[in-house]
PAFIKE-384973 format. One line per 10 residues: for each residue x, z, y of C-alpha. Coordinates in steps of 0.05 Angstrom, whole numbers, plus 5000, padded with zeros to 4 digits. Layout:
// PAFIKE-384973
X:Z:Y | ... $
This chain:
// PAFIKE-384973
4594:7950:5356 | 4582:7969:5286 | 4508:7961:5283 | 4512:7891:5317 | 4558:7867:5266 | 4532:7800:5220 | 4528:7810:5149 | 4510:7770:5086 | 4434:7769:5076 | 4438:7783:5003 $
4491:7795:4942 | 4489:7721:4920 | 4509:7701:5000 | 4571:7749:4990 | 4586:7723:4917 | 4590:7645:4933 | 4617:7655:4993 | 4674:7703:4963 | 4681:7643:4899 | 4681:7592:4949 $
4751:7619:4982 | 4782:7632:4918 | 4760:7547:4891 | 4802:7516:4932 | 4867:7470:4933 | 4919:7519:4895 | 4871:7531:4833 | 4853:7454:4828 | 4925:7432:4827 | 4962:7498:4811 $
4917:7535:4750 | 4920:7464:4710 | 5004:7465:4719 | 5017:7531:4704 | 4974:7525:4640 | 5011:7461:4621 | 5073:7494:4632 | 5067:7562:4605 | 5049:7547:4533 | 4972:7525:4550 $
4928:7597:4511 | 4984:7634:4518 | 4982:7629:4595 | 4892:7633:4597 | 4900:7697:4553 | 4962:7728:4600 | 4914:7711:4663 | 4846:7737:4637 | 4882:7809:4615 | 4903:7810:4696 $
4846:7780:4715 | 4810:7842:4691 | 4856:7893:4708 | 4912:7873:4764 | 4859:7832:4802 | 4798:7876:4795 | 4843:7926:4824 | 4866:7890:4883 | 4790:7858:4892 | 4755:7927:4894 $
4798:7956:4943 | 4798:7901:4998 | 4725:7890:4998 | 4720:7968:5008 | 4755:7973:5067 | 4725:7916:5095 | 4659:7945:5080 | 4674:8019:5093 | 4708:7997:5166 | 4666:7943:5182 $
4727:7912:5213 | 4767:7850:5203 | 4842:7855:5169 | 4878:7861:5233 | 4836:7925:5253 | 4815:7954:5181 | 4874:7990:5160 | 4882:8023:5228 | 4820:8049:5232 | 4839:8087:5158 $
4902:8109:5184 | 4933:8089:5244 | 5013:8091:5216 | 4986:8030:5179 | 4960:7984:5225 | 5031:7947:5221 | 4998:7927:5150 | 4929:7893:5189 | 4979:7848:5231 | 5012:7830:5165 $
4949:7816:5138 | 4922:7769:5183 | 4995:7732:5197 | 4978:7704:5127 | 4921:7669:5144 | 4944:7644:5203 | 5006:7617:5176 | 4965:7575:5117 | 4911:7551:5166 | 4957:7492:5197 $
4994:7465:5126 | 4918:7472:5087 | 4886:7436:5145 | 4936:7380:5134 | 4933:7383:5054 | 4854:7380:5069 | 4870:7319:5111 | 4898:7290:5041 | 4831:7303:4998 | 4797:7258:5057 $
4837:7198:5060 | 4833:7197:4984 | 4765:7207:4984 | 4752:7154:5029 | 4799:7110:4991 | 4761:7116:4921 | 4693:7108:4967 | 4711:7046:4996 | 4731:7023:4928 | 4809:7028:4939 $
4823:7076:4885 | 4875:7018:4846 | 4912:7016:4914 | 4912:7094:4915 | 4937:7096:4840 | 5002:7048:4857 | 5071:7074:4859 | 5092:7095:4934 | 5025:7104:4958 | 5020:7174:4976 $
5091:7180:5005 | 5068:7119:5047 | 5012:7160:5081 | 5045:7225:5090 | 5102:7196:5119 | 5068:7156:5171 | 5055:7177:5245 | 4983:7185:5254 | 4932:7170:5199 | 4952:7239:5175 $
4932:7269:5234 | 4873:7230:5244 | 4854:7258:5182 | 4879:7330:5192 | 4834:7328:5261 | 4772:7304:5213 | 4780:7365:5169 | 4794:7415:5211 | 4735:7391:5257 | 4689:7401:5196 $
4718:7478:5181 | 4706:7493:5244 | 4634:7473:5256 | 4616:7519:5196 | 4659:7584:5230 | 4624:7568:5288 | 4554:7577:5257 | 4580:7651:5239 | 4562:7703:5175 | 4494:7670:5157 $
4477:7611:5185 | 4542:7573:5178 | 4581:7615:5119 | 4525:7635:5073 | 4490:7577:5077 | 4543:7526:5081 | 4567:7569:5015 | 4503:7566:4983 | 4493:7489:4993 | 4567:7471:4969 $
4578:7515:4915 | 4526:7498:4867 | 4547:7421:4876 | 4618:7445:4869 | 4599:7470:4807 | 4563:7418:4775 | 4614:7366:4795 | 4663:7413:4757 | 4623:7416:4698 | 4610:7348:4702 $
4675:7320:4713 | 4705:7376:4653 | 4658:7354:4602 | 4676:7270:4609 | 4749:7293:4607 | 4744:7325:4539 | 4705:7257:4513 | 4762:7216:4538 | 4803:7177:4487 | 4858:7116:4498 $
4920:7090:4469 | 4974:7070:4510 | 5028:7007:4504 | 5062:7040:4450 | 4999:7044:4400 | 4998:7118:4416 | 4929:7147:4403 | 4905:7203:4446 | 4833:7247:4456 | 4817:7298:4510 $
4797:7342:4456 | 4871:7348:4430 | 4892:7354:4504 | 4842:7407:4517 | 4868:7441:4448 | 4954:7430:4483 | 4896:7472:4543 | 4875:7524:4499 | 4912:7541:4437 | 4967:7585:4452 $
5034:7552:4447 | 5089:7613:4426 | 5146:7556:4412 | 5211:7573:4455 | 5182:7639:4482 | 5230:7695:4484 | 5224:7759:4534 | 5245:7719:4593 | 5201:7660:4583 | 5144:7712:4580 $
5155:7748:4643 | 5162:7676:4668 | 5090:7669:4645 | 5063:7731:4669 | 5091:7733:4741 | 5065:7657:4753 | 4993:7683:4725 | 4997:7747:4774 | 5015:7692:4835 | 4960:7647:4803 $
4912:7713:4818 | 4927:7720:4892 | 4895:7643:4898 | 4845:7651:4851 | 4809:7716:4877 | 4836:7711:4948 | 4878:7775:4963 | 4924:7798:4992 | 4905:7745:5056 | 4855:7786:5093 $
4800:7745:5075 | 4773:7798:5021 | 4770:7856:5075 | 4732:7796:5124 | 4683:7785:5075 | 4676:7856:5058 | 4665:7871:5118 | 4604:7834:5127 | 4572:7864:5059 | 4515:7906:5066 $
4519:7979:5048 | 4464:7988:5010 | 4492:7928:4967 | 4516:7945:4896 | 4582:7927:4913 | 4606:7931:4835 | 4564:7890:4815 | 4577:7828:4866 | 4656:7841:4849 | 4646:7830:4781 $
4611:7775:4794 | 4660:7744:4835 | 4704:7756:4777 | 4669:7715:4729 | 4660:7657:4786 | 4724:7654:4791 | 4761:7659:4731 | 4709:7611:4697 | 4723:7559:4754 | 4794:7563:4754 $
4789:7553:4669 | 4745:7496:4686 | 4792:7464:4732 | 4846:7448:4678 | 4798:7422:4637 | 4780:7371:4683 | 4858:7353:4686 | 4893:7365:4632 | 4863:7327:4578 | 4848:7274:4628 $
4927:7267:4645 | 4952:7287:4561 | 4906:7220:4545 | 4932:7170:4588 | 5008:7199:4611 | 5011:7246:4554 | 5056:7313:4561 | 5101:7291:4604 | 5052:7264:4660 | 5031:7341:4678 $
5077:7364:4747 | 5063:7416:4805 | 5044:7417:4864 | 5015:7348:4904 | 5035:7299:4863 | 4991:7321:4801 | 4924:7305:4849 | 4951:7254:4884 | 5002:7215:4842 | 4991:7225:4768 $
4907:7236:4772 | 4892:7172:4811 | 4936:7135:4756 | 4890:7175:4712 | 4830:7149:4744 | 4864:7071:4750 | 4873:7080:4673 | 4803:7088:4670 | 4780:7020:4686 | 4717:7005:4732 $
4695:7069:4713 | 4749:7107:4752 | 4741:7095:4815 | 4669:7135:4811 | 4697:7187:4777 | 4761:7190:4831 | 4705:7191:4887 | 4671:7251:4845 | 4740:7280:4839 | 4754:7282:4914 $
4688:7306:4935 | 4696:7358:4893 | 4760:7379:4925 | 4746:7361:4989 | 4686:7411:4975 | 4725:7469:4946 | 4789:7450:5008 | 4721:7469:5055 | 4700:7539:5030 | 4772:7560:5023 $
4793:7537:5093 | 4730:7564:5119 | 4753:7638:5093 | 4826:7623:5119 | 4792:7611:5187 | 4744:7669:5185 | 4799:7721:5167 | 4834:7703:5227 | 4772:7687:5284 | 4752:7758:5252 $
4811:7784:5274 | 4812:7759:5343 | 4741:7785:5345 | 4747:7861:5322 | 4820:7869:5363 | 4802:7828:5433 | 4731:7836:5434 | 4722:7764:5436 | 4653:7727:5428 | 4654:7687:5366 $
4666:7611:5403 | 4718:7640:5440 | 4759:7663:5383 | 4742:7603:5338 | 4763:7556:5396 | 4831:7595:5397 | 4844:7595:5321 | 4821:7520:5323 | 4873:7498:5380 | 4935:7541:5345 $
4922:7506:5274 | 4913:7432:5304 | 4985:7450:5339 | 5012:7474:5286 | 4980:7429:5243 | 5002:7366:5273 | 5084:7397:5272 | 5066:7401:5193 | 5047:7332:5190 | 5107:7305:5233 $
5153:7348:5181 | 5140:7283:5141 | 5170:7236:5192 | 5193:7257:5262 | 5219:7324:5244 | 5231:7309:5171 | 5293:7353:5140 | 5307:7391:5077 | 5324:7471:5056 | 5340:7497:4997 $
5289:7549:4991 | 5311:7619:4949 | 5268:7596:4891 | 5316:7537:4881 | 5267:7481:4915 | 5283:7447:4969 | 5227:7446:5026 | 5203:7406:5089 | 5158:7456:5139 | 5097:7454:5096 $
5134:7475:5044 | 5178:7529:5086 | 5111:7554:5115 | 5070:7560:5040 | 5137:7599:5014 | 5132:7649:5074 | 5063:7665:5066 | 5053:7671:4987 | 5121:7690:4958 | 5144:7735:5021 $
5081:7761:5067 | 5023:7765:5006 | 5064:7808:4956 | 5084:7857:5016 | 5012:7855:5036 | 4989:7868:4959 | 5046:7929:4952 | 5030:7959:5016 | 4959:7964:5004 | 4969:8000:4934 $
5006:8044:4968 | 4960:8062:5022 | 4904:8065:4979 | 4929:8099:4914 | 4978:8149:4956 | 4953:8163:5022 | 4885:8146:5024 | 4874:8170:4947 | 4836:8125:4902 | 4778:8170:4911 $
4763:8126:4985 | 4748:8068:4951 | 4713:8091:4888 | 4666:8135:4935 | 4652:8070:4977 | 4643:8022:4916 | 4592:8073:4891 | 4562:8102:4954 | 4489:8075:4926 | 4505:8111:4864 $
4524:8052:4822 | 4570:8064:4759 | 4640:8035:4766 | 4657:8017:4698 | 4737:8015:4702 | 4742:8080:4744 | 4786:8101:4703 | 4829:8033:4696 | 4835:8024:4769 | 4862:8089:4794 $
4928:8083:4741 | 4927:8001:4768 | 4935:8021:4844 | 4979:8079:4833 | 5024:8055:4787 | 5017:7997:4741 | 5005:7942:4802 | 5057:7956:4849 | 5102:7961:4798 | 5092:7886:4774 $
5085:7859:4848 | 5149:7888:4856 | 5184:7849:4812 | 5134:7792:4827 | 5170:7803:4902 | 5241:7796:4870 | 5224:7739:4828 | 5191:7701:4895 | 5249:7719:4936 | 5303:7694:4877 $
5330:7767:4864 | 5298:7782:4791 | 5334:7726:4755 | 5409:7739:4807 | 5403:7811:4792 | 5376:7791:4710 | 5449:7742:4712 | 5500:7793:4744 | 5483:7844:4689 | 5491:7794:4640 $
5554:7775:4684 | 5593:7849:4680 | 5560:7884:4616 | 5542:7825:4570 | 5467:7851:4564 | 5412:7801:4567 | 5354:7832:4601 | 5307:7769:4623 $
């Protein structure tokens, strides 16, 4: 079964394919907020240092085991040690859980984008419009259907023909449309009701410029745990997708080389992204106008664009192409990980499994969408938000399933397997692997260390444990 297995046809298939699952929704929207948030530099400079080390780490070692199984995440760790194949299912539940609620957030990008095509982007920039479309009974799912129809097509075409080259067609206008779009934000000047005067240059400097004010040993942890959750979007671990793609890498590919590559991709995009957005939104809704989550795309950026004049509705329609481009190659990974799976463990032909994978996240997809309306209700998540089933559903997967999935695989690989495995794989041709030395002390002791706490903190026991020791001894450790 080995030899029969796809693969990329070449390094640069493997790269855009492997930057086009880590562009997607969460860096547009989330990379941009936690910049704004967490003190602008100080936050880019926090990142890059775990960038380099804490997600190089976590990189290397799932594309190894992909590549040195040739299985998909559901089968890869059993094949390295059978006690551990608990940690494949875990690894492909992830996926499947964020399949449905990012098929119905891709449904979103659409309908905007066909708003600010049709020349509706004023209507999509007024008060209550976003709310109104969520909440109502079918347009969302019309929309959802669209989306998911679109993914699917692509998975369908398997490795080369509908991955790689879907990947190589999308991610170089991706790319430029980022660019693009970054470089008019900067230029961007206005001055509001009040005779305030603002320029995307000082918004991209609030960006850039590290902001120490009000930062104390708490607020900094703060800072660093939201860049190492930025990290599992933005390079795609801990979600299967990494050992997928792996898996599909050739062996006689430098593999270093393409991971460090990815690195750069990534990193540069996801820097990119808040330039786009953050001046943009500092010059027309200053500070105060940057929030997580949906409503920075789709409340405060089409006000943005409205602000803009004639002007804005081409650059909303560039906007949400670009989105609707980078929601594609990320749900197309999502998708992959998990028709992989079915694959590798059943034995399933590739229509087959896509079919299944299809059918579960248009079910699931469609509850999601009625969580707005017919089976609308509210719970006070442990992070102190309260959530409808999209919300309940993105909680489970990346504060609960993905740091489990992260620790356990530091532990398999820096413990039982020895980091030795995956070095000998990464260099197998030979190559030089730079941060040899870096990575073995990252997956044996300094990574699951932090995802640790970055477990506590997602599950709302770092800052209750933090308070009760303040509580009973009066020290203030956070």
């Amino acid at each position: 079964m080995d030899e029969k297995r796809n693969s990329f046809k070449g390094s640069l298939g493997f790269v855009l394919a492997a930057a086009g699952s880590a562009v997607g929704l969460g860096n547009i929207w989330r990379f941009p907020y936690l910049a704004a948030k967490d003190g602008g530099g100080l936050f880019l400079v926090v990142y890059l240092v775990l960038a380099v080390t804490f997600g190089f780490t976590l990189l290397v070692a799932e594309v190894a085991i992909g590549r040195k199984t040739k299985q998909s995440p559901l089968t890869a760790y059993g094949k390295l040690n059978k006690k551990w194949k608990w940690l494949g299912a875990a690894a492909c539940l992830v996926p499947m859980i964020i399949m449905p609620y990012y098929t119905a957030i891709g449904g979103w990008v659409l309908k905007y984008l066909v708003a600010y095509l049709t020349g509706d982007g004023m209507e999509a920039a007024r008060d209550g419009y976003f709310t109104e479309f969520i909440t109502s009974d079918v347009e969302p799912i019309v929309m959802l259907v669209i989306f998911l129809a679109l993914v699917a097509v692509i998975v369908f075409g398997g490795v080369n023909k509908g991955i790689e080259n879907s990947s190589k067609v999308i991610m170089p206008i991706l790319l430029v449309l980022v660019l693009g779009i970054a470089v008019y934000s900067i230029f961007l000047n206005n001055t509001d009701e009040a005779g305030i005067h603002r320029t995307g240059l000082e918004g991209f400097k609030v960006y850039v410029v590290p902001s120490l004010e009000g930062v104390g040993v708490r607020e900094f942890i703060t800072v660093v745990m939201d860049a190492m959750g930025q990290l599992f979007f933005s390079i795609s671990v801990a979600m299967g997708i990494m050992v997928a793609y792996g898996s599909y890498v050739k062996d006689d590919a430098n593999m270093v080389k393409s991971v460090n590559q990815i690195e750069i991709f990534d990193t540069a995009v996801a820097f990119l992204a808040g330039v786009m957005i953050i001046p943009a939104v500092y010059v027309f809704l200053g500070k105060e106008g940057m929030s997580g989550g949906p409503s920075l795309m789709f409340v405060s950026l089409p006000k943005v664009f409205a602000a803009m004049g004639k002007v804005g509705n081409l650059i909303g329609a560039l906007f949400f192409a670009m989105v609707l481009f980078a929601a594609l190659t990320s749900a197309v990974s999502v998708m992959e990980a998990v028709v992989s799976s079915f694959m590798d463990a059943f034995k399933l032909p590739r229509i087959k499994a896509t079919a299944i994978e299809t059918a579960i996240a248009l079910v699931v997809g469609i509850v999601v969408c009625l969580g707005y309306n017919g089976l609308y209700f509210e719970l006070k998540l442990p992070t102190g938000s309260v959530g409808q089933i999209l919300d309940i559903m993105d909680y489970a997967s990346n504060n609960v399933l993905m740091p489990i999935v992260a620790i356990a695989t530091c532990i398999l690989v820096g413990w039982v397997l020895k980091p030795k495995t995956v070095i000998d794989e990464a260099t197998k041709n030979g190559e030089k692997m730079g941060r040899k030395g870096l990575f073995i002390v990252m997956i044996r002791y300094v990574a699951p260390i932090l995802l640790f706490f970055l477990f506590l903190k997602s599950i709302g026991l770092l800052d209750w444990i933090a308070d009760l020791i303040e509580a009973k001894f009066g020290i203030r450790i956070l």
